[in-house]
C-alpha positions as CSV (number, residue, x, y, z in Angstrom):
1,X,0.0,0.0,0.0
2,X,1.4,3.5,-1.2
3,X,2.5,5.9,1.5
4,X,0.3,9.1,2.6
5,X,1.0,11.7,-0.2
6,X,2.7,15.1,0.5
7,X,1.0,17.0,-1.3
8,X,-2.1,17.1,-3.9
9,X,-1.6,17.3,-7.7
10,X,-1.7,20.9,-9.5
11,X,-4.6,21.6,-11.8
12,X,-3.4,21.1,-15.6
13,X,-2.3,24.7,-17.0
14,X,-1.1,23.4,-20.2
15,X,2.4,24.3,-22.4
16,X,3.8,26.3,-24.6
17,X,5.0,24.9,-27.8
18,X,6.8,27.7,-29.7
19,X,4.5,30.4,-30.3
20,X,1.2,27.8,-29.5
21,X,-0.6,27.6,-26.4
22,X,-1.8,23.7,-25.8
23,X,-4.3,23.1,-23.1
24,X,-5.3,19.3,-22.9
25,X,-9.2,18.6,-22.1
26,X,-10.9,15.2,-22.3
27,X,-14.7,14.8,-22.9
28,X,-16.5,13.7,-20.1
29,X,-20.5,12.7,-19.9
30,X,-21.5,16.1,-18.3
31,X,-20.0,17.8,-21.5
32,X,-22.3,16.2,-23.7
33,X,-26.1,16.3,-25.0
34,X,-28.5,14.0,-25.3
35,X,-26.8,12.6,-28.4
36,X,-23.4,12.0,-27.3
37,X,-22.1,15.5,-28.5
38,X,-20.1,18.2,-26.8
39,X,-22.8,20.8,-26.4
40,X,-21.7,23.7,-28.2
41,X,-21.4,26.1,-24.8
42,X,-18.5,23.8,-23.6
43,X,-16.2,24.9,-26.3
44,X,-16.5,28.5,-24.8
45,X,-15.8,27.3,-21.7
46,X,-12.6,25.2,-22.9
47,X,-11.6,28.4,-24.7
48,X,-12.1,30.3,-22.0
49,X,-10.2,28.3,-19.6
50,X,-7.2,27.8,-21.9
51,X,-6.6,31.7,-22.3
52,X,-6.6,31.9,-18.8
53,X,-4.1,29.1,-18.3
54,X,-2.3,30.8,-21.0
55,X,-2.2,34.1,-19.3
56,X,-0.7,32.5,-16.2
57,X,1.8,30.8,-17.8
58,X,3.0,34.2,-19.5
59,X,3.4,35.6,-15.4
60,X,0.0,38.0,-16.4
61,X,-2.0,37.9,-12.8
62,X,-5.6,38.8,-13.5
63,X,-6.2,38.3,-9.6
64,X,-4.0,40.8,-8.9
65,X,-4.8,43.2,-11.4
66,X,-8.1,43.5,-10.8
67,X,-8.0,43.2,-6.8
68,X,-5.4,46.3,-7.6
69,X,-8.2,48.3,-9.2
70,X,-6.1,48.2,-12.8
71,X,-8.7,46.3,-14.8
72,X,-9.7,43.0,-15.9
73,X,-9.9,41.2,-19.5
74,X,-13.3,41.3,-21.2
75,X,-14.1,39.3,-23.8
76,X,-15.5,41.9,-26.6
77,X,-15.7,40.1,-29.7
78,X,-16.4,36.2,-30.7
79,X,-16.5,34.4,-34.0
80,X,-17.0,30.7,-33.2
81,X,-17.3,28.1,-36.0
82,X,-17.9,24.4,-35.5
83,X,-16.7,21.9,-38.0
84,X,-16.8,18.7,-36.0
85,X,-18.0,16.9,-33.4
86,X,-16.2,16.1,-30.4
87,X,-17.7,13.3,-28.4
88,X,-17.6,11.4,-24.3
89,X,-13.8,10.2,-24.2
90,X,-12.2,12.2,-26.6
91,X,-9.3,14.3,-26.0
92,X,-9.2,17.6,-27.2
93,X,-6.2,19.9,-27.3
94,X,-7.1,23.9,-27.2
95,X,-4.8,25.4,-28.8
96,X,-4.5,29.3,-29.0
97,X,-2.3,31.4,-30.4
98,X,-2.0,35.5,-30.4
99,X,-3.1,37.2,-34.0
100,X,-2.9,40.8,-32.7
101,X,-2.0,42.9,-29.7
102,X,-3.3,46.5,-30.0
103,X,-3.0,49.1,-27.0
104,X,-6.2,47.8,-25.4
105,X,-6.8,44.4,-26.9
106,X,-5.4,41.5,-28.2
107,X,-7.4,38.7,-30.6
108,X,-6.1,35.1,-30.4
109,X,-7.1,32.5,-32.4
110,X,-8.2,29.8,-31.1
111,X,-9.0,26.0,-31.8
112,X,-10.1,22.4,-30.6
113,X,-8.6,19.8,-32.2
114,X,-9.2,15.9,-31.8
115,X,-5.7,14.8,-33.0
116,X,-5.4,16.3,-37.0
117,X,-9.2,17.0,-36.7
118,X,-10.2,20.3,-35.8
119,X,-13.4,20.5,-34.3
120,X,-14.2,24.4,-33.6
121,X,-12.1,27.2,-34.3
122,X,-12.5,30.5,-32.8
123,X,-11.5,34.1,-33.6
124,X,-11.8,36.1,-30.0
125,X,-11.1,39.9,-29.3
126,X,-10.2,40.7,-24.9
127,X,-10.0,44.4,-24.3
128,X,-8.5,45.2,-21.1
129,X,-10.9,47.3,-19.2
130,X,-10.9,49.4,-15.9
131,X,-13.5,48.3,-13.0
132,X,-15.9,50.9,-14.7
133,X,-16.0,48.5,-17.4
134,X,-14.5,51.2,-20.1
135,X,-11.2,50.3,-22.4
136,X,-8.0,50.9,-21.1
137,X,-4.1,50.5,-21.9
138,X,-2.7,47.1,-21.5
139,X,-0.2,47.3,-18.1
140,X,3.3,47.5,-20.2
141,X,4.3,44.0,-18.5
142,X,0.7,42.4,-19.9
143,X,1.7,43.8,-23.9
144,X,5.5,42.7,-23.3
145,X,4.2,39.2,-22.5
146,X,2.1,39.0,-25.5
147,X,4.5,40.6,-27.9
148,X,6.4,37.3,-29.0
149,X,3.8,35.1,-29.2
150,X,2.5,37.1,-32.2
151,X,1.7,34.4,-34.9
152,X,2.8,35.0,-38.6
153,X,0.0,35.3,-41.0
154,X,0.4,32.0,-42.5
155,X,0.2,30.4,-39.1
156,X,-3.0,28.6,-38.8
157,X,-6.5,29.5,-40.3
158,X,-8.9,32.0,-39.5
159,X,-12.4,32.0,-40.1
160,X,-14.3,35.2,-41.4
């Protein structure tokens, strides 16, 4: 019998592979519909979770920002289109990738893929915004971190 463990296991926050945010998701049975398909609301919430992950990784603390009275990231803008089904069991990757960094926002593509398959793809705008709710600069630190992940045009595709 194993020995008492030290410590508990650290939620999955994904990786960075070059440029390419990966954030690994499996399909379980409360993510699906009566038919055995992802309902199409969970993909937001993978998305979702993935930029967040993503934001952590780049040392970008939204706590702290916003318990500071800086501002928060607000999603402003969402072009979602499904391709595939993903179904109970499948693993998913959520990969996401930064298409433009402006003084207030940045738009990442983003995508579910089932191995070569993509599944959804995403086109998503975040403005950074004071408490007030109202568009504000990026923090300097926030557009540095962003900065080099800037994909090439020929990197990936993007849906109108």
């Amino acid at each position: 019998m194993p020995g008492p463990r030290t410590s508990a296991p650290l939620p999955p926050s994904g990786c960075f592979d070059g440029a390419r945010h990966l954030y690994a998701v499996r399909v379980y049975f409360e993510d699906t519909d009566l038919s055995g398909v992802v309902y199409h609301a969970n993909y937001l919430r993978w998305f979702e979770r993935a930029r967040s992950d993503m934001l952590r990784l780049l040392g970008i603390n939204q706590r702290a920002a916003q318990e500071a009275g800086e501002g928060a990231f607000a999603v402003t803008d969402l072009a979602l289109k499904y391709l595939r089904p993903a179904r109970l069991d499948d693993d998913v990757i959520i990969e996401s990738t930064v298409a433009e960094v402006s003084r207030a926002t940045c738009r990442l593509v983003q995508k579910a893929l089932r191995g070569d398959d993509l599944l959804a793809e995403a086109l998503v705008r975040v403005a950074f915004v004071s408490p007030g709710g109202r568009a504000r600069r990026l923090p300097a630190a926030f557009a540095a971190a962003f900065t080099p992940l800037l994909a090439t045009p020929q990197e990936g595709s993007v849906h109108p």
